[in-house]
C-alpha positions in Angstrom: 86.7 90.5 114.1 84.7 90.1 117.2 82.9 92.9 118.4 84.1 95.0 121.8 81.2 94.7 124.2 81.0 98.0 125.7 81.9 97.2 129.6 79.3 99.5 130.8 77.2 96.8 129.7 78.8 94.2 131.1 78.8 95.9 134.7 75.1 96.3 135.0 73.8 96.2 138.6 72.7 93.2 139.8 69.1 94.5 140.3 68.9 95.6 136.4 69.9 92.4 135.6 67.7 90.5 137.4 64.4 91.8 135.3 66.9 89.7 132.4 67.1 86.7 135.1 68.4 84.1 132.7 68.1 85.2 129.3 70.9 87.3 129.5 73.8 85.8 127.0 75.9 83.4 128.8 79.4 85.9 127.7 77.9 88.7 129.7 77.5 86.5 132.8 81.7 85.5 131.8 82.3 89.2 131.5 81.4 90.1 135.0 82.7 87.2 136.6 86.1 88.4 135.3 85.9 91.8 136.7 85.1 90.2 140.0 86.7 91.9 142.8 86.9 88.1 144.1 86.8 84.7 143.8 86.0 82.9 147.3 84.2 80.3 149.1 82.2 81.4 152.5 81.2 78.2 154.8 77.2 79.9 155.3 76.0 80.7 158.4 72.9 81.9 157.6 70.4 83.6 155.2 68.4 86.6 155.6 65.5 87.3 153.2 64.6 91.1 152.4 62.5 90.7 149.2 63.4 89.4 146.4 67.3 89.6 147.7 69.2 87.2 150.2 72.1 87.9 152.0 74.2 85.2 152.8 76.8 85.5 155.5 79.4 82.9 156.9 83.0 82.7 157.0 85.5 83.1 154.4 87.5 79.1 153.5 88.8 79.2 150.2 90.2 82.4 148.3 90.8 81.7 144.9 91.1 85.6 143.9 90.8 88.9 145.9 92.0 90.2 149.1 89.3 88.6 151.2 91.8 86.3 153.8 90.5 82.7 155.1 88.6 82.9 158.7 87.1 86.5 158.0 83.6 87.0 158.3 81.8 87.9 155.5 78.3 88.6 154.2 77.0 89.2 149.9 73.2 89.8 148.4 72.3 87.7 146.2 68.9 87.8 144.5 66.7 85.0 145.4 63.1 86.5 144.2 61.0 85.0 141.2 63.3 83.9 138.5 66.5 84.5 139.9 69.1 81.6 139.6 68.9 81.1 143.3 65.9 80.4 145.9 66.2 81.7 149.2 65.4 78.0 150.2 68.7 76.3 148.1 70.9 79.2 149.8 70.0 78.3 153.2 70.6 74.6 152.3 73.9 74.7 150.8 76.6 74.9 153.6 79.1 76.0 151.1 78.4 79.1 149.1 81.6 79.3 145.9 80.8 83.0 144.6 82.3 86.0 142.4 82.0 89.2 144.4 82.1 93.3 143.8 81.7 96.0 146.0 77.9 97.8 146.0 76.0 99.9 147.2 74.9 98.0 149.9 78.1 96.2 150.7 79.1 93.3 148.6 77.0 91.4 146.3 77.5 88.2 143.6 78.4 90.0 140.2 76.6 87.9 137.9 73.0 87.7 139.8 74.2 84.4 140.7 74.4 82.9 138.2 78.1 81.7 138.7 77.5 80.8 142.7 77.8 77.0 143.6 76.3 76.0 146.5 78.7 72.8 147.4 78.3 69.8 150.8 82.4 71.5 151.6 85.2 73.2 150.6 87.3 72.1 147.9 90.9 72.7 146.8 89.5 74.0 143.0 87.4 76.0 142.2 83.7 74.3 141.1 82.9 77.6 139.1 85.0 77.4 136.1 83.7 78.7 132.3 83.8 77.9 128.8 87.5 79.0 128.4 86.4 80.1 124.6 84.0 82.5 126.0 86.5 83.6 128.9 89.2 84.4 126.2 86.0 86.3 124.1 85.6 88.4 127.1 88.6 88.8 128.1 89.7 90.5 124.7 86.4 92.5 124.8 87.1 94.1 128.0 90.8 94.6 127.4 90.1 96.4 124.2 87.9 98.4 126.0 90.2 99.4 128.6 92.7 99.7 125.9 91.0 102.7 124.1 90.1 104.1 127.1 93.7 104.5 128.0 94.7 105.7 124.4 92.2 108.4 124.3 93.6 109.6 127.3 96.9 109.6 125.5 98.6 107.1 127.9 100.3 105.0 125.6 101.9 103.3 128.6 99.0 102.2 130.3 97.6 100.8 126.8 100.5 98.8 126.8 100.6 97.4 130.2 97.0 96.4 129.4 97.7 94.4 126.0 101.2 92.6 127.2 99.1 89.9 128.3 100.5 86.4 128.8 97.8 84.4 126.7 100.1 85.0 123.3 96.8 85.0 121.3 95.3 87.9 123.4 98.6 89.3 123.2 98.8 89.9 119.6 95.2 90.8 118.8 95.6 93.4 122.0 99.3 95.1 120.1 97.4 95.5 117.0 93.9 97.2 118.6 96.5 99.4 120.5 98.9 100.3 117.3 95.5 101.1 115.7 93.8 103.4 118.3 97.4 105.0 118.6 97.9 105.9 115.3 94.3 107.3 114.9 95.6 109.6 118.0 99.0 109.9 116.4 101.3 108.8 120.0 104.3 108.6 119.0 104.6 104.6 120.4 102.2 104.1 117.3 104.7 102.4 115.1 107.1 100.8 117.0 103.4 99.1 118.8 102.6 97.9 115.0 105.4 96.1 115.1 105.5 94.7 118.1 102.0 93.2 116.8 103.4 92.0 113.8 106.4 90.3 115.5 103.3 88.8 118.4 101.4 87.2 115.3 104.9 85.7 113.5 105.6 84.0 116.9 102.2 82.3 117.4 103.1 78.3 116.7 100.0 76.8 115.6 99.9 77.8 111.8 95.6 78.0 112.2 95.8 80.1 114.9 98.2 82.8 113.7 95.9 82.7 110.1 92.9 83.8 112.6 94.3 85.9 115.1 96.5 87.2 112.5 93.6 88.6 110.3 92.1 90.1 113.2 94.9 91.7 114.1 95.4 93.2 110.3 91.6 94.2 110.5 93.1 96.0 113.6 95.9 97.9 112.4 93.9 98.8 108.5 91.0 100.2 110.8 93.4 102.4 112.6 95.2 103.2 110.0 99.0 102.0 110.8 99.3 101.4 107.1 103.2 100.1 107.6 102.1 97.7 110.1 99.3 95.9 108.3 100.6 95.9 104.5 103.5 94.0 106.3 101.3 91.3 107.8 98.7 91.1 105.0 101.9 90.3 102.9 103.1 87.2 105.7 99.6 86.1 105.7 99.2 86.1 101.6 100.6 82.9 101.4 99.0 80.5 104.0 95.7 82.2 102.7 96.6 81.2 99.1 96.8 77.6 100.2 93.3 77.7 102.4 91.7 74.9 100.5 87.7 75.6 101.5 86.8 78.4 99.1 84.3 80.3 100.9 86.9 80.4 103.6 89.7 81.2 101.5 86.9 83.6 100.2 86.7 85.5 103.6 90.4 85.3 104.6 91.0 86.8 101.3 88.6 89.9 101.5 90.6 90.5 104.9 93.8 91.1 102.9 91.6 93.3 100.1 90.3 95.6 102.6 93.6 95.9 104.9 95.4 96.9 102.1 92.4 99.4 100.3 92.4 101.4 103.5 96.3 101.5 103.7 96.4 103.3 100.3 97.3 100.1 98.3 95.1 100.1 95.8 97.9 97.2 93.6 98.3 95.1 95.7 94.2 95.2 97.1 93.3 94.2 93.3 95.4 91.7 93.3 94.3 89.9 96.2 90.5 91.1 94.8 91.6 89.0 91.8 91.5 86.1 93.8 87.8 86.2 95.3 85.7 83.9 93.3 82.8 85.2 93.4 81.9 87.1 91.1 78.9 89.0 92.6 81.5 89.8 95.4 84.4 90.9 93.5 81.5 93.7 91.6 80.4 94.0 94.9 83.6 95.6 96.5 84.8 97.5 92.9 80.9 99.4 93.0 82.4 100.3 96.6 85.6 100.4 96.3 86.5 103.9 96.2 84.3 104.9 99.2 87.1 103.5 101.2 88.6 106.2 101.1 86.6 108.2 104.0 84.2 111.3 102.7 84.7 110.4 99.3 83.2 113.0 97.6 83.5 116.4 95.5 83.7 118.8 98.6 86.8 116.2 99.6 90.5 117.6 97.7 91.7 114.0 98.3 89.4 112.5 96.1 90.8 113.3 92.8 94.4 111.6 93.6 92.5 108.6 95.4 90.7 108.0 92.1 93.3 108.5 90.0 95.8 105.8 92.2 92.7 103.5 92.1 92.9 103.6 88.1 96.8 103.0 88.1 96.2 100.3 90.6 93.8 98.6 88.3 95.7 99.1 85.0 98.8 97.2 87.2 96.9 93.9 86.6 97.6 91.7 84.2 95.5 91.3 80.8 93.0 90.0 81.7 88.6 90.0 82.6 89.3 91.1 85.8 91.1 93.9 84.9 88.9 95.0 82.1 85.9 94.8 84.8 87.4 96.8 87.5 89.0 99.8 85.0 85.3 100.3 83.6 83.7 100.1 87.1 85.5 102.8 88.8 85.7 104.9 85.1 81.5 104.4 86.0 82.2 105.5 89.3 84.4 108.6 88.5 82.0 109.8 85.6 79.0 109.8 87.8 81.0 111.8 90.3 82.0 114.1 87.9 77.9 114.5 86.5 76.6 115.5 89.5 79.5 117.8 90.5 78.8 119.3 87.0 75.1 120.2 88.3 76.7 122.8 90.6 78.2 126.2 89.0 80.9 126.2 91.5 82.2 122.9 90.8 82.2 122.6 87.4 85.9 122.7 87.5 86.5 119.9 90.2 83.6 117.7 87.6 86.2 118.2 84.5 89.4 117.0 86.7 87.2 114.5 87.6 86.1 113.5 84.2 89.3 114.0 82.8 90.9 111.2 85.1 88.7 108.5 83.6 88.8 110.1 79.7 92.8 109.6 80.2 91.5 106.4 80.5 89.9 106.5 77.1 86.6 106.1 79.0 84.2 106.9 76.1 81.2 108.6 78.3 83.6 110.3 80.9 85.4 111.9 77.4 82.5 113.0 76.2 81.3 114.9 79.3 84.4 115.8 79.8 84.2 118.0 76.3 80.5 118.9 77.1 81.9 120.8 79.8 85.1 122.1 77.9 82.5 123.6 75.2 80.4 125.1 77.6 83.6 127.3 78.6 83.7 128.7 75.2 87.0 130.5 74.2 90.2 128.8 71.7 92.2 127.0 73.9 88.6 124.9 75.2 87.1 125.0 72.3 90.5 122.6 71.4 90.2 120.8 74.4 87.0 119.7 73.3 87.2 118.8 69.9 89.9 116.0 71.4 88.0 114.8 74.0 85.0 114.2 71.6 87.5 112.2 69.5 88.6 109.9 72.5 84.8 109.2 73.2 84.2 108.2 69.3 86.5 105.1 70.0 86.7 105.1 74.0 85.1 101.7 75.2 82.2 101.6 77.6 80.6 103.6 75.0 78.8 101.5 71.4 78.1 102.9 68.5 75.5 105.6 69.1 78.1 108.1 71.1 80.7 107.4 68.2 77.6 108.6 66.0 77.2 111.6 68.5 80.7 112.6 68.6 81.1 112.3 64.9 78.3 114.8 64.3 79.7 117.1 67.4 82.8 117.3 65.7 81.5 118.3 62.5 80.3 121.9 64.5 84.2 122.5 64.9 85.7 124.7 62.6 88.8 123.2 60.5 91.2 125.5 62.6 89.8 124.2 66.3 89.6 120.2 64.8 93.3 121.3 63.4 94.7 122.5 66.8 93.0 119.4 68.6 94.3 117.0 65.9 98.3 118.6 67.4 97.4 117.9 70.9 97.0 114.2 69.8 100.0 114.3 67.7 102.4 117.1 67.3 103.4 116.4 63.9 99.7 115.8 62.6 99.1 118.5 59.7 96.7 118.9 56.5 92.9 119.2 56.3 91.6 117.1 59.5 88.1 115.9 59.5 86.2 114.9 62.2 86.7 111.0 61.0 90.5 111.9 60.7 90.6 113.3 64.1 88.7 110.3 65.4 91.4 108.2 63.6 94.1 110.4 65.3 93.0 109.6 68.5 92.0 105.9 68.1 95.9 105.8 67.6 
């Protein structure tokens, strides 16, 4: 997605920007030439050196944008000091000056330092200052989106709009989906029906390589903001022309899109499958390690957490049979088991670390069972002391855990009186009765 430039940056004065002279990026130069007050070509008069400024004045010829009308006089500064683009000797000898101007504090001046002026032998019909149309399209978007969320967090939905209705249909549906997502962070009720204008702005783009790209920056767009209708719709019409990218590392990168649009719109099925089809493998443990940090603030002091973890797991044991699978239901059984070890540290959360633990030893994750009944034990009373004696059993033959925590539940269990390892054995299976042993009670739950 390409990065807003903030437009106070791109409206520097033309003083500050001269200590840059040249080295300044060639898009910030674009930027300010597009908020130009105007676009016009003065027939020079004359030049009047104050420092390292000139100011040019003539007549106005040409007006390409702007209110300035043709046979007015008019007079810009210019710098024309030390590495500025223009010499106070090249002004006075061009009898043509072609410049973008904006009002300042000493009347007008050239917007981009000069860097855009053209001095030309007479006036022409076109304008002779004309840019990379990439970079003016780059800018463009930058400053709209700018505007854009200005507008929105002054909860004026209508004015967003006006502002990403642009003509350029490209601009147009990148612009719908930065809106829909900056509305529905605000919650404006024009949120939704804005999503899918976006969504209808991408379908209608032509070229099938330029919806795939403006199409996955819109979906960044709406995932970021949150319109979770919005961009699981498009992430599911861009699936397939993804699938059939042909270059890996691009299919790669278009396919991470559709991962993390649907992660952060509470999707964790659908995000594994399209997860499945990265083939890297470094980046596929990569984004599991992280994967439940999409959720924002994930953490014990966080009630949403729990559920987020626990939809995570479903959404990984919804894949088919498979490595993948196997890899991403241990990695985020890791994940929640930490969680729940250092929540355990703390007194007062002991309870949120066993509902923790407990969503991973469902799981039959051997070392989230076992400190799952650690902390059951260390209640104390009937009813936990039960608890525990099961959950030791599920960690004897959970995976993720070998043979030494089998050995160590084993002997744990054998500290269990025959009525507690009894009681347990019925929470496995109601009907289970007779003398239970801690190997029968391991057998119990292995089944």
């Amino acid at each position: 997605m390409k990065r807003t430039v903030p437009l106070v940056l791109l409206l520097l004065s033309s003083t500050s920007a001269l200590a840059a002279g040249a080295a300044m990026e060639a898009r910030n130069y674009v930027a300010r030439r597009l908020t130009a007050e105007s676009h016009v070509q003065v027939e020079v008069a004359g030049v009047d050196v104050s420092g390292a400024a000139c100011r040019v004045s003539g007549t106005v010829r040409k007006v390409f944008a702007g209110k300035p009308t043709v046979g007015e006089p008019l007079s810009f500064l210019v710098p024309c000091g030390a590495g500025a683009f223009w010499s106070a000797e090249k002004l006075k000898a061009a009898k043509v000056a072609e410049v973008f101007l904006k009002s300042g504090l000493g009347g007008l001046e050239a917007v981009d330092d000069g860097e855009g002026l053209r001095g030309l032998a007479a006036v022409t019909g076109q304008p002779q200052s004309v840019d990379d149309p990439a970079l003016v399209r780059e800018m463009t978007e930058s400053i709209a989106r700018y505007r854009i969320e200005g507008e929105t967090s002054r909860r004026d939905p209508t004015a967003a709009l006006s502002l990403a209705r642009v003509a350029d249909p490209v601009l147009r549906a990148r612009l719908l989906a930065h809106a829909a997502g900056l509305m529905t962070v605000r919650r404006l009720s024009e949120a939704e029906a804005t999503a899918d204008e976006a969504v209808a702005a991408v379908k209608a783009l032509s070229d099938a390589d330029t919806r795939l790209e403006s199409g996955l920056v819109a979906l960044e767009s709406l995932a970021m903001g949150q319109a979770r209708k919005g961009a699981l719709t498009l992430a599911a019409i861009l699936e397939p022309q993804v699938d059939a990218l042909t270059e890996p590392s691009r299919r790669d990168a278009a396919t991470l899109v559709l991962y993390g649009a649907r992660i952060r719109s509470d999707d964790p099925a659908a995000a594994f499958a399209s997860l499945s089809k990265v083939t890297d493998p470094a980046t596929r443990r990569d984004r599991l390690s992280n994967m439940p940090f999409a959720q924002k603030d994930f953490s014990p002091v966080n009630p949403e957490s729990l559920g987020w973890m626990d939809r995570l797991l479903g959404g990984a044991e919804a894949l088919p049979p498979g490595e993948f699978r196997t890899e991403a239901v241990t990695q985020l059984c890791r994940t929640a088991q930490r969680s729940a070890m250092e929540m355990a540290k703390m007194q007062n959360l002991v309870g949120k670390a066993a509902a923790m633990a407990e969503v991973a030893a469902r799981r039959r994750h051997a070392p989230s069972a076992q400190l799952l009944a650690l902390i059951r034990e260390m209640e104390g009373g009937n009813a936990a002391r039960t608890e525990a004696a099961r959950w030791y059993a599920v960690s004897a033959n959970g995976f993720d855990g070998g043979d030494k925590l089998k050995a160590e539940a084993l002997k744990a269990l054998g500290t269990f009186t025959p009525a507690e390892r009894s009681a347990a054995a019925r929470l496995l299976r109601p009907s289970a009765s007779g003398e239970i042993s801690p190997t029968r009670l391991v057998e119990l739950a292995a089944k």
